[in-house]
C-alpha positions in Angstrom: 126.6 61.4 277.3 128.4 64.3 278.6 128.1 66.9 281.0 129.4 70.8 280.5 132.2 71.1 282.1 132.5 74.8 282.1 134.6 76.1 279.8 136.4 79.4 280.9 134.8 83.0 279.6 137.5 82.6 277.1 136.0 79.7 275.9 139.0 77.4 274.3 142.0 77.6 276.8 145.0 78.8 274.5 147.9 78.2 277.0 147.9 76.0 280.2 149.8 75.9 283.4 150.6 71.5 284.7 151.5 71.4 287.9 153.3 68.4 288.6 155.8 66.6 286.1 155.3 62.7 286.7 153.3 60.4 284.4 149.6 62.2 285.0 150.8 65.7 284.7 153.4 65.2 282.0 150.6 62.9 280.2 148.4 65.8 280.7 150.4 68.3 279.2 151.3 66.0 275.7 147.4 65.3 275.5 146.6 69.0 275.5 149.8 69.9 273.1 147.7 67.4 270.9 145.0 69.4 270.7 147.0 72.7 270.0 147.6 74.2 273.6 151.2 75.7 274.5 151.4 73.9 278.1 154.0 74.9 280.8 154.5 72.5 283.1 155.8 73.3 287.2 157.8 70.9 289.2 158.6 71.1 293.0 161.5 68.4 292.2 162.3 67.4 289.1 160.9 65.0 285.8 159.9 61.8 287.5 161.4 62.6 290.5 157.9 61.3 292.6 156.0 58.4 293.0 156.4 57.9 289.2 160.2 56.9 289.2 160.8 53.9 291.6 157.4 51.9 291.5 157.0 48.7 290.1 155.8 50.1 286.3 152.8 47.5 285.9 150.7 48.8 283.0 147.9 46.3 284.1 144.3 47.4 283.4 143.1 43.8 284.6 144.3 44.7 288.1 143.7 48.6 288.5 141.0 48.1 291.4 140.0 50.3 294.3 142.6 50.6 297.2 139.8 50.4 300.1 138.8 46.7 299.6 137.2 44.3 302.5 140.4 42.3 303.0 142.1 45.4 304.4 139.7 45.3 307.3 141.0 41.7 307.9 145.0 43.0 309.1 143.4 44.4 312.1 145.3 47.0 314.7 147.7 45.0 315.6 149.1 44.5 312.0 148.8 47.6 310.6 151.2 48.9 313.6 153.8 46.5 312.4 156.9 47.7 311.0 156.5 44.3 308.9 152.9 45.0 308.0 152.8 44.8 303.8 150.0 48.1 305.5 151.6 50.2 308.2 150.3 52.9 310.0 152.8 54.4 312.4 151.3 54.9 315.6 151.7 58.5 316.2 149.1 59.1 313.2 148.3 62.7 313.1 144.2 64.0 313.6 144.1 64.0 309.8 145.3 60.8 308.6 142.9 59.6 311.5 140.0 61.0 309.7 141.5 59.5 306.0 141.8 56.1 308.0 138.3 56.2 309.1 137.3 57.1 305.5 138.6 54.6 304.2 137.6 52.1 306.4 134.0 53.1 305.4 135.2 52.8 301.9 136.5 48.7 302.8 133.4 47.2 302.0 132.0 44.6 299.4 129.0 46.9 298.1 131.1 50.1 297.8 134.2 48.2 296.2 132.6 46.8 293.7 131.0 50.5 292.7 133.8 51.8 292.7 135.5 49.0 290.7 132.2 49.7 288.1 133.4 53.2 288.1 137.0 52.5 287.0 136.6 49.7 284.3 135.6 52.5 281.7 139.1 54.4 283.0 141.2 50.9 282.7 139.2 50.0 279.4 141.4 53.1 277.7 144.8 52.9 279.8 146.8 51.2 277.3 145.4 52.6 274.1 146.7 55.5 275.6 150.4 54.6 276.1 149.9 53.7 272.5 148.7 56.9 271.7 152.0 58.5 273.4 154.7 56.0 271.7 153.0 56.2 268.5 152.9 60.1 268.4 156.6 60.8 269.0 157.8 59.4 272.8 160.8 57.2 272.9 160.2 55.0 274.8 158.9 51.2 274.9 155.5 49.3 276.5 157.0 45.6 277.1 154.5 43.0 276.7 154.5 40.5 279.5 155.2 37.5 278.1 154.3 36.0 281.3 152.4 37.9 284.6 152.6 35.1 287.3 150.7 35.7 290.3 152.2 33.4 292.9 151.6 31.6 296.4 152.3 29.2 298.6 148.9 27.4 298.6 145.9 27.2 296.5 144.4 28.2 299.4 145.9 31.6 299.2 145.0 31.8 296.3 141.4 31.9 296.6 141.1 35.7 297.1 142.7 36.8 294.2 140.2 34.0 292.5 137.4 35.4 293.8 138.7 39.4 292.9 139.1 38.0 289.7 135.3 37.3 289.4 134.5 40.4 291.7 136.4 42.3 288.2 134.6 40.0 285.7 131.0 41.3 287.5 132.2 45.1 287.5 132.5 44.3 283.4 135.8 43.9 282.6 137.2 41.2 281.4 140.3 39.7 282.4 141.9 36.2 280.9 144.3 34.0 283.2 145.2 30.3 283.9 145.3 28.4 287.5 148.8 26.7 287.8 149.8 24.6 290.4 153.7 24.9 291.4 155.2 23.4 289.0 153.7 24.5 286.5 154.2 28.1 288.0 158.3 27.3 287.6 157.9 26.0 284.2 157.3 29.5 283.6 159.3 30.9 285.4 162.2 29.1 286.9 162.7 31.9 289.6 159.9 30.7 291.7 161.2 29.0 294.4 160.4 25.7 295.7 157.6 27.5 298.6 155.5 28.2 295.5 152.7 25.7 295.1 150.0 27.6 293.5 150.0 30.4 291.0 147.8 32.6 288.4 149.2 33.6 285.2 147.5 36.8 283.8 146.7 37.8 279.9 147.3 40.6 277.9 149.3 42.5 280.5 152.7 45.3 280.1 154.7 46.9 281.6 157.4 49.5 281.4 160.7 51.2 283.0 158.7 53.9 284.7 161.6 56.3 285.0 162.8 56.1 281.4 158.9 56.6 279.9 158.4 59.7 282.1 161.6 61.0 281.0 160.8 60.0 277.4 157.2 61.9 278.1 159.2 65.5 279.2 161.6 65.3 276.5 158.6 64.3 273.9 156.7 67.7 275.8 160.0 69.9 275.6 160.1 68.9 271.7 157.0 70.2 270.8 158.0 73.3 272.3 156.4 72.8 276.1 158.4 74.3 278.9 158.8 72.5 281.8 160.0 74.3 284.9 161.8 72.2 287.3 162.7 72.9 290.7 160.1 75.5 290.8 157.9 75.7 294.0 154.2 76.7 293.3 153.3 78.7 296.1 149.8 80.0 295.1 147.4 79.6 292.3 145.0 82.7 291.8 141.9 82.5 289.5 140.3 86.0 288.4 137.5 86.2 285.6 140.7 87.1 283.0 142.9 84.1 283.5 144.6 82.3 286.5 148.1 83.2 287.9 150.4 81.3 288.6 153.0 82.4 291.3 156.5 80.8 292.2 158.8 80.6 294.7 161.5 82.5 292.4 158.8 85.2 292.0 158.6 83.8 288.2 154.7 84.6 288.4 152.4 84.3 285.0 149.2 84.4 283.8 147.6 81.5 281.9 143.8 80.2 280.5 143.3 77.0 283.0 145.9 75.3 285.2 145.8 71.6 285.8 146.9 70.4 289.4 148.8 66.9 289.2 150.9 66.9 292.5 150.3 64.0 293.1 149.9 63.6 297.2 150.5 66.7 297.3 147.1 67.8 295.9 145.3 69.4 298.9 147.4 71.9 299.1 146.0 74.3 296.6 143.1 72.3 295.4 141.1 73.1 298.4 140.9 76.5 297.4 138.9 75.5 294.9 136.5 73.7 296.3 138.2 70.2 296.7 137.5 68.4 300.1 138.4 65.0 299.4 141.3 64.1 301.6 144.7 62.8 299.6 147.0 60.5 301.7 150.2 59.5 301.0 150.4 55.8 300.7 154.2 55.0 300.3 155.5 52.4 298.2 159.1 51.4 298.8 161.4 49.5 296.0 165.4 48.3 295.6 166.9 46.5 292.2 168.9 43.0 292.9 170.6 41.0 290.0 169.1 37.7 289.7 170.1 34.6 287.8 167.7 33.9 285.9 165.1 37.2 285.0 161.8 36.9 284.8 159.8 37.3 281.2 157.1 39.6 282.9 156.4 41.0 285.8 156.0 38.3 289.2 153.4 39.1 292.0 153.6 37.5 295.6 149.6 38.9 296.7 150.0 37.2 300.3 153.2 39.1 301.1 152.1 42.4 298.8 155.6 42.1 296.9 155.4 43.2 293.2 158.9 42.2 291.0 159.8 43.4 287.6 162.3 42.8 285.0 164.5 45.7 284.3 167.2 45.9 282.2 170.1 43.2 284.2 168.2 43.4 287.5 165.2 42.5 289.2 163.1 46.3 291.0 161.2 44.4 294.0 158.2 47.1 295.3 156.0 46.6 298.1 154.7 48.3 301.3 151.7 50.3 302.1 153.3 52.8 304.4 150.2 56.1 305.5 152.7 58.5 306.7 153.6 62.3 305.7 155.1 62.2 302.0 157.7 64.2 302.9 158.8 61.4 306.0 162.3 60.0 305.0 163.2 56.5 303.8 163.0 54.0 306.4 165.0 51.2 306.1 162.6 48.7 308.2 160.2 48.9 305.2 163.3 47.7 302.9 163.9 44.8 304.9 160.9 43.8 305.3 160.5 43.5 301.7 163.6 41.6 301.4 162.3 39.3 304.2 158.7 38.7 302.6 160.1 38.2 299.1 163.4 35.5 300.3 161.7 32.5 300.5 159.6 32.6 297.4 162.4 33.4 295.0 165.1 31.5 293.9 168.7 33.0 292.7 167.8 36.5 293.8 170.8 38.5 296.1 168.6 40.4 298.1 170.9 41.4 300.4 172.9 43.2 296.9 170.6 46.1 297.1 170.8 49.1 294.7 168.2 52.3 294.3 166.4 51.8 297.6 163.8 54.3 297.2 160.9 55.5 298.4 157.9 57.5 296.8 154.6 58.8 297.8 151.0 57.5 296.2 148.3 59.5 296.3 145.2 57.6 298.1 141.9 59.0 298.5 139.2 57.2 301.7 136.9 55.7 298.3 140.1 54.5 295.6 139.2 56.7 292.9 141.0 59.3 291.4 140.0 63.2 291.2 139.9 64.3 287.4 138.4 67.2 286.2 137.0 70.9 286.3 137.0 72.4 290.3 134.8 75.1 291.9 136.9 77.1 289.2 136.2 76.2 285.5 139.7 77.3 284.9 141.3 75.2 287.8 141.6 71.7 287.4 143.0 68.3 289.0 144.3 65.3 287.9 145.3 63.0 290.6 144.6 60.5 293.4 145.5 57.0 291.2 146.5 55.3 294.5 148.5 52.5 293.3 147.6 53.4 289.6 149.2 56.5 288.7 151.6 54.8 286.1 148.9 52.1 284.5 146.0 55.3 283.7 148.1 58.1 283.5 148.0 58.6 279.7 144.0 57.4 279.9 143.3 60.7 282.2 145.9 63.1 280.2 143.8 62.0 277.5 140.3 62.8 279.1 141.1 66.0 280.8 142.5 66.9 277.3 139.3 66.5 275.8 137.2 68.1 278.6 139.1 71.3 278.8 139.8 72.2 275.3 136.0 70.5 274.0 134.0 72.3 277.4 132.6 68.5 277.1 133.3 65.9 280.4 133.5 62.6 278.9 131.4 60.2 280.8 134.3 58.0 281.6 135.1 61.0 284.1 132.1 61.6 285.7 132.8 58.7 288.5 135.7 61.2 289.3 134.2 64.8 289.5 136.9 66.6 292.2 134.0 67.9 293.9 132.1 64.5 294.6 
């Protein structure tokens, strides 16, 4: 079933404005190239140069899930003002991240988890058919299978929640195969567990990727096919008349085109409320840093208890982690580094953490209910693509590949209609 989305006057859009150059928008604009459109794409920054560049580049349908989830009502006040907190909220919060805060507390319930997890499974079900999509149509780059996803914790006792999740995921209808390991077993698999491990849970049918290298692989694929991308170019304003929607710079390079698509990430609010968009987008920051290690890991190595996420790339090990609600603009702070070093320490064996490289920093865009904001606005010619939370990388190509079909078909596939902007 599908729902009009509204084509423009026009009807078929023959050339479309991407704001935004990380996975969504870039995945966007090679989607809609597909389907014959010239694309421009707009960048504040440069390729990859947001939250799509240092995160941990899980491609992991099985664990794409709703951000607001009951346990996060469990850190209480105390923890989430910790510098240490794996969730930190600094304690000057402004009026609005008060009001996002209180949202998603709302949102931090069984019942409304587990429709929103109902919601997403269709989304996941596609995510890496579309990266196959992308690498077998022309971009050079590589999904890496993980021959082992471990995970891991110090007790079986720990492990319990991400047990019970597991189910919680099974319910919502999709399926996810894994084995229980004790400790030992755990380091059978991976030797760079260390000793504090005793309990583990080794996922199926997972990837994962280099995030920076795909996007970049994405822009050059887009550029190819004769795309421009515009980097370092502020949108200022975004102006939709009956004849077409202008796009206006901050180098006064202004143009007219059919539709735009919004992907800026957390940045999203600040020209899709114009258009009719009131969901609030918060930037949830993730930090990472890269460490040599003796002995890699074959896949990607999760510590849930201590919200650590590590993955193999090329000679060194990126460890991501941290939950940090703050302005995305706010600069790197080095406490959130350590205290990733600190978490991680004891449960890995032959890492140098204190050989940091590439600390970094990059902004998530969260919504208060954990699921994303795809399609058509107030305008049929405006549209958004954006507020993945933690799952920007992993169904990136799955929304390109959506919105694509909605804009140029005047169709909204029902995997989108969970998502409408204007929910």
């Amino acid at each position: 079933m599908v729902r009009p989305a509204s084509p423009a006057p026009s009807g078929r859009p023959r050339a479309v404005a991407v704001v935004g150059a990380g996975m969504v928008g870039l995945s966007t604009a090679w989607f809609l190239q597909e389907r014959g459109v010239d694309v421009t794409v707009y960048d504040r920054d440069a390729v990859a140069a947001g939250s799509s560049w240092g995160n941990a580049g899980w491609l992991t349908p099985g664990l794409a899930t709703p951000l607001p989830e009951p346990a996060v009502l469990t850190y209480g006040v105390r923890a989430v003002l910790s510098p240490s907190s794996p969730v930190y909220v600094p304690p000057s919060a402004d009026p609005r991240l008060l009001r996002f805060l209180a949202g998603f507390a709302r949102n931090s319930t069984a019942k409304r988890w587990l429709r929103a997890m109902r919601a997403l499974v269709p989304l996941n079900s596609l995510s890496l058919a579309g990266f196959d999509l992308l690498t077998g149509g022309g971009v050079e780059a590589r999904t890496l299978e993980a021959k082992s996803f471990l995970a891991a914790y110090r007790t079986a006792g720990e492990r319990r929640v991400l047990l019970e999740e597991l189910q919680q995921i099974s319910a919502a209808g999709q399926n996810m195969e894994f084995d229980v390991l004790d400790g030992d077993e755990a380091r059978e698999v991976e030797p760079s567990l260390s000793d504090g491990i005793g309990a583990a849970i080794r996922l199926h049918g997972q990837r994962y990727i280099d995030p920076g290298h795909f996007v970049h692989a994405l822009g050059d694929a887009v550029r190819a096919r004769g795309g421009e991308i515009r980097e370092r170019t502020e949108v200022t304003d975004v102006r939709d008349a009956a004849t077409g929607v202008t796009v206006l710079t901050g180098d006064g390079g202004d143009r007219r085109f059919d539709a735009v698509v919004l992907a800026t990430g957390a940045w999203l609010g600040r020209h899709a409320r114009t258009f009719g968009v009131r969901s609030l987008v918060q930037a949830g920051r993730g930090y990472s840093f890269s460490v040599p290690v003796e002995h890699m890991p074959s896949g990607p190595v999760y510590f849930p208890g201590q919200r650590v996420a590590c993955t193999p790339l090329g000679d060194r090990l990126r460890v991501a982690g941290m939950m940090e609600f703050r302005k995305p603009e706010a600069p790197l702070d080095a406490r959130r580094i350590n205290a990733i070093a600190e978490a991680a320490r004891p449960l890995l064996r032959g890492a140098d953490l204190d050989a940091r490289k590439d600390e970094w920093v990059g902004s998530r865009p969260c919504t208060t209910d954990g699921l994303p904001l795809i399609g058509a606005t107030r305008s049929p010619r405006v549209h958004v693509a954006g507020g993945h939370g933690m799952w920007g990388i992993t169904l990136g190509p799955a929304t390109g590949l959506l919105l694509a079909e909605a804009m140029v078909t005047g169709e909204r596939p029902a995997q989108l209609a969970p998502f409408d902007p204007l929910r």
